[in-house]
C-alpha positions in Angstrom: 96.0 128.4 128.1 96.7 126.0 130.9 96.1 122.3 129.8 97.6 122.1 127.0 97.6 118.1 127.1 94.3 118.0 126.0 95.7 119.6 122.7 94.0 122.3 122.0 97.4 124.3 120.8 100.0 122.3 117.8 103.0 123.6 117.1 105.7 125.6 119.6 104.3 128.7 120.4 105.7 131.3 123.0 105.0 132.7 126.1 107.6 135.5 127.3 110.6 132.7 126.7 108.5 129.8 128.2 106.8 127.1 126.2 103.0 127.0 126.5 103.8 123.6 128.3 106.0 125.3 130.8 103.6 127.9 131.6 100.1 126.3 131.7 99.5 127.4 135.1 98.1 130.8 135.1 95.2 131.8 132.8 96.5 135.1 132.5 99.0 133.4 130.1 96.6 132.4 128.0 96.2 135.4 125.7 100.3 135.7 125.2 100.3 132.5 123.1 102.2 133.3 119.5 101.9 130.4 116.9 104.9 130.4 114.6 106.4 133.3 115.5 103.7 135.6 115.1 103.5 138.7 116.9 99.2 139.1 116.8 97.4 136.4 118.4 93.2 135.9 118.8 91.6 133.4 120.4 88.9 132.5 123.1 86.5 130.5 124.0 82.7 130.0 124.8 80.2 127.6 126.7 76.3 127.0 126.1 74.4 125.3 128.6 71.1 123.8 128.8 69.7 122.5 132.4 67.0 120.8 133.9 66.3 121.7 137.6 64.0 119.2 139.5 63.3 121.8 142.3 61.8 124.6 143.3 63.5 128.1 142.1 61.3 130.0 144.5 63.3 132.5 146.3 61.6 131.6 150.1 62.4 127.7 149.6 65.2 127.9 152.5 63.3 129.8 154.5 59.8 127.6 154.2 61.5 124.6 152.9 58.6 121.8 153.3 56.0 124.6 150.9 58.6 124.3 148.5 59.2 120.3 148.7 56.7 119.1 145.9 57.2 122.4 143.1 57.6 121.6 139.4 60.2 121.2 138.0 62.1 124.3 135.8 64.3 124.6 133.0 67.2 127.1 131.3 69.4 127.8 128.7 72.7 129.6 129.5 75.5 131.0 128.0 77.9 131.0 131.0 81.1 132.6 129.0 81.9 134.0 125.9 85.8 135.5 125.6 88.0 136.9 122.9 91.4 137.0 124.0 93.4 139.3 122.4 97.0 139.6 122.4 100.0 141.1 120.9 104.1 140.5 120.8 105.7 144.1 120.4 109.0 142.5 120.3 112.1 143.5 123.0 110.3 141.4 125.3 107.6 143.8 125.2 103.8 142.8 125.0 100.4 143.3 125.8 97.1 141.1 126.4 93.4 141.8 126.5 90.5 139.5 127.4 86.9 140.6 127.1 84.0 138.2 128.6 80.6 138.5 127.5 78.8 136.4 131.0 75.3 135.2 130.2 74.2 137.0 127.1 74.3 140.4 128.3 74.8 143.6 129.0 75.0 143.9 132.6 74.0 147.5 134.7 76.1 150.5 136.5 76.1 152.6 139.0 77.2 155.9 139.1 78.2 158.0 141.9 77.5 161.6 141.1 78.3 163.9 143.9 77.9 166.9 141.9 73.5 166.2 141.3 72.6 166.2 145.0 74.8 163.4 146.2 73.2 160.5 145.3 73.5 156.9 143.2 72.1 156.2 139.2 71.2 152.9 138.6 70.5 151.8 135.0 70.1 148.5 133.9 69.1 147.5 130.7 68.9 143.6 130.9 70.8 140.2 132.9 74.5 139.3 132.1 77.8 141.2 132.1 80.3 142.4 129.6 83.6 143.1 131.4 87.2 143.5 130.5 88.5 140.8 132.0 92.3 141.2 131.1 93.9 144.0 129.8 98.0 144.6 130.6 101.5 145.1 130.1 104.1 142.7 130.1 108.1 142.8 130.4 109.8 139.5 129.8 113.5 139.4 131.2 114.0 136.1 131.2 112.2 132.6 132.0 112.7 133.7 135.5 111.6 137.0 135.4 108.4 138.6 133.8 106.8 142.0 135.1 102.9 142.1 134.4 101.1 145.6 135.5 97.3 146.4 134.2 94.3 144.6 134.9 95.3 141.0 135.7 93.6 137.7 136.2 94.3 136.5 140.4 95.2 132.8 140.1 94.1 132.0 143.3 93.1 128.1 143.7 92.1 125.7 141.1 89.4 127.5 139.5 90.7 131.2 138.8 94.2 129.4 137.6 92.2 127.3 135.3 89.2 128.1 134.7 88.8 127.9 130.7 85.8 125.4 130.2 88.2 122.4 129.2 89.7 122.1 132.1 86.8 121.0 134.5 84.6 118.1 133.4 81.1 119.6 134.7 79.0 121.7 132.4 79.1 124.9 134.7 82.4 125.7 137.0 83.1 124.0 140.3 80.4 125.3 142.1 82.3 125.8 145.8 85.1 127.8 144.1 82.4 129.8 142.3 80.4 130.6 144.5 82.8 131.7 147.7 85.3 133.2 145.6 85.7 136.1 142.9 85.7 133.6 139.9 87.3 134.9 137.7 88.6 136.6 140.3 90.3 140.1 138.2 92.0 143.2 139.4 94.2 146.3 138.8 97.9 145.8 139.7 101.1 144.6 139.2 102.3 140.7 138.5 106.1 139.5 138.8 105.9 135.8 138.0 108.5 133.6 136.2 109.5 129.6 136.1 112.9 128.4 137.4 113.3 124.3 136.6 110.1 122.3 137.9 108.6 126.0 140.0 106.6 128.1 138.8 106.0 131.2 140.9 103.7 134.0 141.1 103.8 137.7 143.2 101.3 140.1 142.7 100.1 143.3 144.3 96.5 144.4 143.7 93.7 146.6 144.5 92.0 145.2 147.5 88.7 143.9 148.4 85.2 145.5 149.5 83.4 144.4 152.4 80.4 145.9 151.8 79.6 143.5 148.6 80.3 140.0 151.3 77.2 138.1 151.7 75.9 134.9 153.3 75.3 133.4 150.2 78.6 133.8 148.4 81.0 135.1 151.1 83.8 137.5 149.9 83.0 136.5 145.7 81.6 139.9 144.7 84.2 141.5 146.7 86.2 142.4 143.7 83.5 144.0 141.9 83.2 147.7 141.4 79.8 149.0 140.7 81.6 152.4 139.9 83.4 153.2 136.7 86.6 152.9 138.7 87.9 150.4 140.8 88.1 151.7 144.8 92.2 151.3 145.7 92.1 152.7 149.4 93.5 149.7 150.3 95.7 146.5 148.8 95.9 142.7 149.0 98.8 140.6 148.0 98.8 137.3 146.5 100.9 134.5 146.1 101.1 130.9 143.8 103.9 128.4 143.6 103.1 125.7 141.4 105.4 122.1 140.9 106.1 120.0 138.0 108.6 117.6 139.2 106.3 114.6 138.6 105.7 114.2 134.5 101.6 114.7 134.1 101.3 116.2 137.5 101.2 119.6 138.3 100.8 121.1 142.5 100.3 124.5 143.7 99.6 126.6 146.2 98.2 130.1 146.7 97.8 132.6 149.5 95.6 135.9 149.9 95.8 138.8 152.5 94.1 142.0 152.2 92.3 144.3 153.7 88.3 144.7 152.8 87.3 147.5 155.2 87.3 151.4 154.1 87.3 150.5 150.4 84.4 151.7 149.4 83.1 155.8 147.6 82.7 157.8 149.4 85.4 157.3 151.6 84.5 159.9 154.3 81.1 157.6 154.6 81.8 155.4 157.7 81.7 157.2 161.3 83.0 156.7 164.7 83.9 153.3 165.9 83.4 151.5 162.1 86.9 153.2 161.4 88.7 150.5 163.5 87.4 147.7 161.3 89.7 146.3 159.2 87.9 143.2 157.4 91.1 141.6 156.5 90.7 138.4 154.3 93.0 135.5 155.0 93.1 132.4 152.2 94.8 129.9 151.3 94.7 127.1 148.6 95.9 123.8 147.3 95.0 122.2 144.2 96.1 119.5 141.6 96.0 118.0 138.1 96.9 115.1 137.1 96.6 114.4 133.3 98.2 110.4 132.1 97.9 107.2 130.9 94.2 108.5 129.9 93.2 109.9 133.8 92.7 113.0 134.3 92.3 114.2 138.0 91.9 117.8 139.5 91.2 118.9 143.1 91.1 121.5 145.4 90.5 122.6 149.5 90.2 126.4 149.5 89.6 127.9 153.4 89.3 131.2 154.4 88.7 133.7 156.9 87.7 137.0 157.8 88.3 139.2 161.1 85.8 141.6 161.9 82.8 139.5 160.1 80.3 140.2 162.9 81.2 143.8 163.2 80.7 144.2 159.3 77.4 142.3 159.5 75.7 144.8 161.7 77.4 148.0 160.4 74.8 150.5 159.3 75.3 153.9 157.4 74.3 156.5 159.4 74.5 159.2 156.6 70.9 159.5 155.4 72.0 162.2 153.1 72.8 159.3 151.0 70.1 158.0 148.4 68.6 154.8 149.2 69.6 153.3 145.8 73.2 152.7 146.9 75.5 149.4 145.6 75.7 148.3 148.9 73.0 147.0 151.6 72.0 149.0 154.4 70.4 148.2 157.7 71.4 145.0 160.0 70.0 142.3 157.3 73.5 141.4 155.0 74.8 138.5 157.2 78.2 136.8 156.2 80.7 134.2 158.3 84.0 134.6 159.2 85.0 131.5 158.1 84.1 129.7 154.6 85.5 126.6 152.9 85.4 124.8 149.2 86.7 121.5 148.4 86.5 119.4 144.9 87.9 116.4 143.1 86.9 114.6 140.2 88.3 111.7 137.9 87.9 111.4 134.3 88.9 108.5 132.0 89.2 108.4 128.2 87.5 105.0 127.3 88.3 105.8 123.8 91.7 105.5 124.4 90.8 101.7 124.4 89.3 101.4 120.6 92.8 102.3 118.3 90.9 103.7 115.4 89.1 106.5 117.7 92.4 106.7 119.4 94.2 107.3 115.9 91.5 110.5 115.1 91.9 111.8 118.8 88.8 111.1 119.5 88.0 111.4 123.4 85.2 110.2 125.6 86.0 111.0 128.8 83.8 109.3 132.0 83.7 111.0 135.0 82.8 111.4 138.9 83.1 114.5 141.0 82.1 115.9 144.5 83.0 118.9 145.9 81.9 120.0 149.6 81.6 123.7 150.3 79.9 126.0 152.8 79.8 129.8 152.3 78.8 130.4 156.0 80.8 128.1 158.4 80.2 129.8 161.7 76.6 130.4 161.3 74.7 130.0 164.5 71.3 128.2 163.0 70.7 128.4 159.1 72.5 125.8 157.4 71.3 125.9 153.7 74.9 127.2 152.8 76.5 123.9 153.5 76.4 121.8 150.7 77.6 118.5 149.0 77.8 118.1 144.9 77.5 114.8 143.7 78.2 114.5 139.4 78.8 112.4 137.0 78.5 112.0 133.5 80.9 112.1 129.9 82.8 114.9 128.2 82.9 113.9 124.4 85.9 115.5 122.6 85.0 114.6 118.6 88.0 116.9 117.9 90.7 118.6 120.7 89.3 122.1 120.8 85.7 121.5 121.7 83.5 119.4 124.2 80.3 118.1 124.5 79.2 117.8 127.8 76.3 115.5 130.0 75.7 115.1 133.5 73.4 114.1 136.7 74.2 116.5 139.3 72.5 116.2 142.9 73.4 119.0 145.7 72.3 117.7 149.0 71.9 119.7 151.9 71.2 119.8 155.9 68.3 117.3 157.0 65.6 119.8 157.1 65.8 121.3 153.0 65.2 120.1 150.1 68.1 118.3 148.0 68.4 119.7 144.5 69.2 117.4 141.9 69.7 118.4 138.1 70.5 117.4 134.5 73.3 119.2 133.0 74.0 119.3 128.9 77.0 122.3 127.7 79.0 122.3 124.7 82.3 124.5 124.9 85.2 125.1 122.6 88.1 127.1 123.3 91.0 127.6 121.0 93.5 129.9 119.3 92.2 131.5 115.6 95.2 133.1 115.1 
């Protein structure tokens, strides 16, 4: 787990040689944490959310903007996350770690590729939500330097993916720019090699890469990592990789990079023709974020940019293969626009006021008050729409009656281009996350 400050771990417990202090970077980590020497550990954590939207959810309201300007307001409840981790110490530095993530309440849908019944796609879906397996790998400890990770593996790119656990952001539902540019979390097949040596912390992994043909306007290269299939495309890779810093006691600063290739990583492979086999779609990113967590602050921010070659040439790819059923995973036609370029920055600063009154100090008591912006745009380059560049204003309280869970309330107002509608909400969550054994 990776703020352990906030105390939601006691005792020592171990994580391939490290301290759960020393490695609080990656969330991947998180379900390798043995209490007492144990060898089994469970654990996980879960958010409800209840929100009050004072705008209009219609679909067209960035197209038609000023129909949309005086609509009722809406409601929801949520259940963003709900994990068990699930992890195991096999001893001779041997282990293994699981995570499954239950996203909204349900079920979730597939798609299945049958080339054998008349080449064409099955779609079944049953109700909203998602049940993945979010984690499940391998490890090799050598030393504190040295541990070897190969499975299904969380990507700790930026702030979010590293940390994204829901104690470690003050807002009821994720950062929204890292959330909704990015795979968050962002999970994949391959192989780690990460270790710490003094105050660094590095991380090296080689994974499957992304697909181009799930970008969007909306959400840039985030459902790039998903596979609608019940295998996970690997025509081509991506590599990533995180250094993080400790030198500074309560501060922690990293770093992370991204480079693959998106293009001619999708089923079938044989499906794109002529000049579309000289697109590559590679992804370029590259992240810095903070925490800082003393003297009853806590602070976290980030600036995430990225870009991607070949974004207008991917934009207006069409299949020409009408042997294919229409009820594909992927859009046809020229109407799935996307940038090149996308950006997400965030900070926010939280302090305990409790920390002030000694006998709520004495029961750990914590009532954190906080601010937080964020600016992000999924569509930097685009030529006249401008609904994707937005500003988050929040703030509100995170009250911590006891280390492992949060109650959480906030104003949050999204403003956007002169010319829509600003969308400003009420936010209330409660979360817990927390080791059971």
């Amino acid at each position: 787990m990776n703020t352990m400050k906030l105390g939601l771990l006691t005792g020592m417990m171990v994580l391939g040689g490290l301290t759960v202090a020393q490695a609080q970077v990656s969330t991947a980590d998180s379900v390798l944490n043995h209490a007492g020497g144990k060898r089994l550990s469970v654990g996980g954590y879960g958010e409800a959310a209840f929100s009050r939207n004072f705008y209009s959810d219609n679909g067209n309201r960035y197209t038609k903007p000023s129909a949309y300007k005086n609509d009722p307001s809406h409601g929801r409840f949520d259940i963003p996350h709900a994990v068990i981790y699930l992890g195991y110490d096999f001893g001779k530095g041997w282990s293994m770690g699981s995570e499954i993530e239950f996203e909204h309440g349900g079920t979730g849908s597939s798609i299945e590729y049958e080339a054998d019944e008349a080449i064409e796609f099955e779609n079944e879906q049953e109700k909203g939500g998602e049940v993945e397996l979010e984690q499940f790998w391998l490890q090799k400890t050598f030393s504190r330097a040295l541990n070897i990770r190969a499975g299904h593996i969380v990507v700790p790119f930026g702030l979010v993916n590293a940390h994204h656990e829901p104690l470690n952001f003050f807002t009821v539902y994720r950062p929204e720019g890292e959330n909704t540019i990015l795979p968050s979390t962002w999970h994949q097949t391959g192989v780690s090699v990460f270790g710490r040596i003094k105050d660094w912390r590095y991380e090296a992994q080689f994974i499957a890469g992304l697909d181009a043909f799930h970008f969007s306007r909306a959400n840039w290269i985030q459902k790039g990592s998903h596979s609608p299939f019940e295998f996970e495309p690997a025509n081509k890779y991506g590599v990533m990789a995180r250094i993080d810093n400790y030198s500074v006691p309560g501060l922690r600063l990293g770093v992370s990079a991204y480079y693959g290739q998106a293009m001619h990583n999708s089923v079938p492979h044989d499906m794109e023709y002529g000049s579309s086999k000289n697109i590559k779609g590679s992804v370029y990113l590259g992240s810095f974020d903070f925490t800082y967590n003393a003297h009853n602050w806590i602070a976290r921010g980030n600036i995430d940019y990225g870009y991607v070659t070949d974004a207008n040439r991917i934009t207006q790819f069409t299949y020409p293969n009408t042997a294919q059923s229409g009820v594909t995973p992927y859009e046809r036609g020229n109407g799935k626009y996307f940038g090149s370029h996308a950006i997400a920055t965030m900070v926010e600063v939280g302090y305990d006021i409790f920390s002030q009154i000694p006998k709520l100090r004495q029961d750990n008591k914590k009532l954190y008050v906080f601010g937080h912006y964020e600016y992000y745009d999924s569509y930097v380059n685009a030529p006249s729409k401008k609904w994707t560049n937005r500003n988050i204003f929040a703030a509100g309280v995170n009250y911590y009656p006891i280390p492992q869970i949060a109650i959480k309330a906030e104003y949050n107002y999204r403003k956007l281009k002169s010319g829509y509608n600003d969308e400003p909400a009420v936010n209330i969550g409660i979360a817990y996350q927390g080791f059971f054994l």
